[in-house]
N, C-alpha and C positions, 0 to 999 in steps of 0.2 A: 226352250233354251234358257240357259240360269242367265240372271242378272242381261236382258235384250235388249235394256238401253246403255250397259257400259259396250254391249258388242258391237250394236249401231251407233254408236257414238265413234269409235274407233275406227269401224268399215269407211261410214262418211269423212271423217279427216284423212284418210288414208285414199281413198275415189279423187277427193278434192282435188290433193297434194298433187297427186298423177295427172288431172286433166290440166291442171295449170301449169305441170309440167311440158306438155304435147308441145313440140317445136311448131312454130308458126307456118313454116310451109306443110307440115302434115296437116294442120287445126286445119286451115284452107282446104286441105282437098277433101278431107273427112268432111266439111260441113260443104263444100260442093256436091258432092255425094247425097248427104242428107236433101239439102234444097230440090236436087234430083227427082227425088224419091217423091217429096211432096208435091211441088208441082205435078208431075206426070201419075203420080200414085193419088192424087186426093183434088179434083177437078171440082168435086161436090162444096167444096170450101168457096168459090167465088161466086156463090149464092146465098154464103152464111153470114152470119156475127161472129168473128173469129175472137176470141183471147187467146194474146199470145203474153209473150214477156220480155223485160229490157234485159240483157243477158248479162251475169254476173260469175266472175272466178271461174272464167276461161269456159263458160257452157257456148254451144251453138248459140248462131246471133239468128235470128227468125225473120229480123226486119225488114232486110232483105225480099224476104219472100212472101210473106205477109203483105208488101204495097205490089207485092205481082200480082195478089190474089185482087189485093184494093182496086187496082186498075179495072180488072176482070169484074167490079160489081161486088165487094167484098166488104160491111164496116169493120175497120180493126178497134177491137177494147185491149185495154191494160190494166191488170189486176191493182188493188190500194188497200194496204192493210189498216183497216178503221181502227182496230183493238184486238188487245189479246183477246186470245179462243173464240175471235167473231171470225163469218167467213168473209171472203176476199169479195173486193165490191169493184165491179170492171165497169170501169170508162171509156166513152170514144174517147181513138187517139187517131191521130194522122201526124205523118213526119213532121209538118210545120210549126204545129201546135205550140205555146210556150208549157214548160213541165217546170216542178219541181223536186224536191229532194223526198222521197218519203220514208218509209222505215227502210234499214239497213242501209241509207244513203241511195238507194235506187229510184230512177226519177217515174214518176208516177203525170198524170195531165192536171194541170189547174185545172179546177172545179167543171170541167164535161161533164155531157148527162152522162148518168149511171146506164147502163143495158144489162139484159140476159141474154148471155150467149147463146148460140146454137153448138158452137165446136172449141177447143182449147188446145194449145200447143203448150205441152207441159213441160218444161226441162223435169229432168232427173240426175242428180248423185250417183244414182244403182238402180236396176231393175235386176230382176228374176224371170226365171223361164214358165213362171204363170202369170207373166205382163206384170207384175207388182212393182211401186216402185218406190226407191229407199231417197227421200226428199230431204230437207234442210234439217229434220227433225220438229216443228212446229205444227204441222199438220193444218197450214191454209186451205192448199187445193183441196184434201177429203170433205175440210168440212163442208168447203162451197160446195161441191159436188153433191154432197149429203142434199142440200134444200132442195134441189131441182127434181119437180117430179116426172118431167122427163130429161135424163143424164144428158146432157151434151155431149157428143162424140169425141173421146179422148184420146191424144194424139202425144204418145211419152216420147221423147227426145233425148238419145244419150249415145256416146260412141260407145262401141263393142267394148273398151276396156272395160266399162262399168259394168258390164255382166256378171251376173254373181248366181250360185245356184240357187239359192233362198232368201228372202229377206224376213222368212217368221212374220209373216201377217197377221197383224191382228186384226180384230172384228170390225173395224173402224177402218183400217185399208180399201183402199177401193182400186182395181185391177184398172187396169188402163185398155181401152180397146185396140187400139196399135203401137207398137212403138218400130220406129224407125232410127236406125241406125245408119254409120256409112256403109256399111253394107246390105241394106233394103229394110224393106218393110216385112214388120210382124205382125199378128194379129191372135188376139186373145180366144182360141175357142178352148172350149169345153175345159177350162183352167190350166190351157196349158201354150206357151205360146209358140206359135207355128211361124213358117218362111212363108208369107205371101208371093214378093216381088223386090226385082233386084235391077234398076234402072243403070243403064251406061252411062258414067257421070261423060260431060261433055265439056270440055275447054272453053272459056269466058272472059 
């Protein structure tokens, strides 16, 4: 495609615009849906090192679910950007913990050990129908993902609006292995991404 950062530049402010748009009792049952999904869809998480993230400009809030996973035997990390084009360096976190501000104003853990994941809950801007997924534009998570030599299990988070046919991947993209929506979970085979499973969201 010509010029594919003036086009992702626009898709993403345009994704943004819409999800911060979503009226608050929709956001609610769309991200009840998702919580749905994960808990009942991904059991294997309450034996891991989960990265998740503090939610910004109206994404799914994880938090929530993430201390269901903590309860069940689970450490939660949260990503902290060190420097430009370095990767993302995740810390234990627990709700109580004091935080503070780190880049883009998003609060990160005072000085906790550092970890290596086992699994990540990724927000996403856009995704694509071969799990790809259209981020902030700075390219954090690929690069972390890039060190690990074995990938942590990727878990992309975005409601259905964000669906897009392509995002033009480049060589540096890295596919997501599920992504879950409010309406179920997906998962990336063979570069293309399929309907796993679709959980009865339940009143709370």
């Amino acid at each position: 495609m010509d010029n594919l950062l003036e086009w992702r530049k626009n898709k993403r402010k345009q994704l943004i615009t819409s999800r911060e748009a979503i009226p608050d009792a929709v956001h609610q049952q769309w991200s009840r849906a998702i919580s749905d999904s994960l808990m009942q869809g991904f059991t294997q998480l309450q034996k891991m090192t989960i990265g998740i993230y503090w939610p910004f400009r109206g994404e799914y809030d994880p938090r929530s679910i993430a201390q269901h996973f903590m309860h069940l035997g689970a450490t939660l990390a949260l990503p902290e950007v060190i420097g430009k084009d370095e990767p993302l360096c995740f810390r234990l976190w627990t709700p109580d913990m004091p935080m503070r501000n780190g880049a883009y104003g998003i609060p990160v853990p005072i000085e906790t050990n550092t970890v290596r994941i086992d699994a990540v809950i990724i927000p996403m801007v856009g995704f694509d129908q071969h799990g790809y997924r259209l981020g902030y534009g700075s390219g954090y998570f690929d690069r972390t993902l890039a060190t690990y030599e074995t990938r942590p299990l990727t878990i992309g988070i975005a409601f259905e609006m964000q669906r897009l046919d392509d995002i033009y991947p480049q060589s540096h993209d890295i596919a997501m292995h599920y992504v879950v929506t409010e309406t179920g979970i997906f998962q990336t085979i063979n570069n293309e991404l399929s309907f796993v499973h679709s959980f009865q969201c339940t009143d709370r």
